[in-house]
C-alpha positions as CSV (number, residue, x, y, z in Angstrom):
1,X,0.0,0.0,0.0
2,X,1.5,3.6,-0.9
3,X,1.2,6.2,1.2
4,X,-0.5,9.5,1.0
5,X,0.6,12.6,1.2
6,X,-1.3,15.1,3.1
7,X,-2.0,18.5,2.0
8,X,-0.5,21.2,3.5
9,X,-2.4,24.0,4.8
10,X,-0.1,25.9,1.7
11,X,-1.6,23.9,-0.9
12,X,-5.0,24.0,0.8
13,X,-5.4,27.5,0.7
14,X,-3.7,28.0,-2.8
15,X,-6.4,25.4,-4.2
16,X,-8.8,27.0,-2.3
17,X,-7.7,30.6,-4.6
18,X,-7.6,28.9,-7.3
19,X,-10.9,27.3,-7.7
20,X,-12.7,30.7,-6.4
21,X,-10.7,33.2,-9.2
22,X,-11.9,30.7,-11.8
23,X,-9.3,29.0,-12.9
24,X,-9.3,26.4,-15.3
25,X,-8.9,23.0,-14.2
26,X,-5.7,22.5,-16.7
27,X,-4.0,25.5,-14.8
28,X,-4.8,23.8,-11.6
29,X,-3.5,20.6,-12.8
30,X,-0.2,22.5,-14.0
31,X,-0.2,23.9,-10.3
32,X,-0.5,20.8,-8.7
33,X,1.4,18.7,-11.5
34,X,2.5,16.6,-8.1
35,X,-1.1,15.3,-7.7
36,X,-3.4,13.4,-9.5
37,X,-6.4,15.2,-11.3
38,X,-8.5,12.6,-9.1
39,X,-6.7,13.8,-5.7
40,X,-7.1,17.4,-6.4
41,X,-10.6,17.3,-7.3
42,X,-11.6,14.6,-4.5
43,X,-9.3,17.6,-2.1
44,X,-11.5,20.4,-3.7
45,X,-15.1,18.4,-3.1
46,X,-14.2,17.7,0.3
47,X,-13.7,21.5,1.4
48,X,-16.9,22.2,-0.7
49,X,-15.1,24.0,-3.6
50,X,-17.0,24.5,-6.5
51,X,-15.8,26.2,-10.1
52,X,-18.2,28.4,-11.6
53,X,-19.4,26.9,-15.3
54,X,-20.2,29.6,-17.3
55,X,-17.2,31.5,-15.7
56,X,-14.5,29.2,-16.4
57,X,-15.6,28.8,-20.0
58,X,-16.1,32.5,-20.5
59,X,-12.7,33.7,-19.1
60,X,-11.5,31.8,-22.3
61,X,-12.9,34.5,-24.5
62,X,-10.4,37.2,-25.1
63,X,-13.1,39.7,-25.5
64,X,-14.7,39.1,-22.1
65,X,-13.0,40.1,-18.6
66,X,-14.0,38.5,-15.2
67,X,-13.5,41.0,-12.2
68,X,-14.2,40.7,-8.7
69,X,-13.6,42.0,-4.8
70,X,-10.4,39.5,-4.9
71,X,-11.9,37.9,-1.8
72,X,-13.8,35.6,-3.7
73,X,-17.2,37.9,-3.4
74,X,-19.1,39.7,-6.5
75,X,-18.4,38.8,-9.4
76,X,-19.7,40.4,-12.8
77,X,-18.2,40.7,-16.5
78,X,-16.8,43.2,-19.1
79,X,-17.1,42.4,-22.3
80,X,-15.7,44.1,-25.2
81,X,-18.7,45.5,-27.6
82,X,-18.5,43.2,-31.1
83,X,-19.6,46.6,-32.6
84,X,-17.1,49.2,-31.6
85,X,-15.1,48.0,-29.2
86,X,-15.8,49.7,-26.3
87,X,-16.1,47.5,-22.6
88,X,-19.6,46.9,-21.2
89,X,-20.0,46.1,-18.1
90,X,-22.2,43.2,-16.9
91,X,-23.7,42.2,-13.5
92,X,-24.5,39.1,-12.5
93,X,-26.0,39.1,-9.2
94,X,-29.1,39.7,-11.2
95,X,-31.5,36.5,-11.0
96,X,-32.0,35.6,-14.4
97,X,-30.5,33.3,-16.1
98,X,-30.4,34.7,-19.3
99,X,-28.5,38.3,-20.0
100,X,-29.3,41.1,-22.7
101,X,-26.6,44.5,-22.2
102,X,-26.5,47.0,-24.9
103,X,-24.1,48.9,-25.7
104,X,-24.1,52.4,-24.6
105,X,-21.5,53.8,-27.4
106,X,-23.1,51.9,-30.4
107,X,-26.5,50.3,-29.3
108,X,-25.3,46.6,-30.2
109,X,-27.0,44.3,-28.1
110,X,-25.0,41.7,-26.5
111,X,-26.4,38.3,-25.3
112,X,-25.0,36.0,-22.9
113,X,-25.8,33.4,-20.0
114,X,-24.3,33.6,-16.7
């Protein structure tokens, strides 16, 4: 039988950051290239960590930005305006599902779910 190695309270809180910025599970691997992806994700479920979907898919799009309080509170979007390329901000503690913003320089209307 091969022993385990504990996390350290280091790695725990790093994880911990990681997960709550949003980043991908690749760069978390990379981070954690020690680990199995099984061990890091069995670590994350047990301290009830949870990666946001849409965000981590979004924050691949180089024309959307992901801000928040850096304390893992609100979170809302900027995304850059297809029509003239100006950045539009976007909530999302709003309850719906489903997003409409319009751009304020050009009126294009931007669509996206959160």
């Amino acid at each position: 039988m091969s022993r385990r190695s504990l996390w350290t309270e280091e790695e725990t809180e790093k994880l911990r950051s990681m997960y709550i910025s949003g980043s991908s599970f690749e760069e978390i691997e990379y981070e954690f290239s020690a680990r199995s992806s099984n061990a890091i994700r069995q670590k994350a479920s047990r301290l009830g960590l949870r990666r946001h979907a849409t965000l981590a898919s979004i924050n691949s799009f180089q024309n959307v930005l992901r801000i928040s309080d850096g304390n893992g509170g609100v979170e809302d979007l900027i995304f850059r305006c297809s029509g003239c390329g100006s950045w539009i901000h976007a909530n999302l503690n709003g309850g719906a599902d489903d997003k409409t913003i319009v751009c304020r320089q050009c009126q294009t209307i931007l669509r996206y779910a959160a």
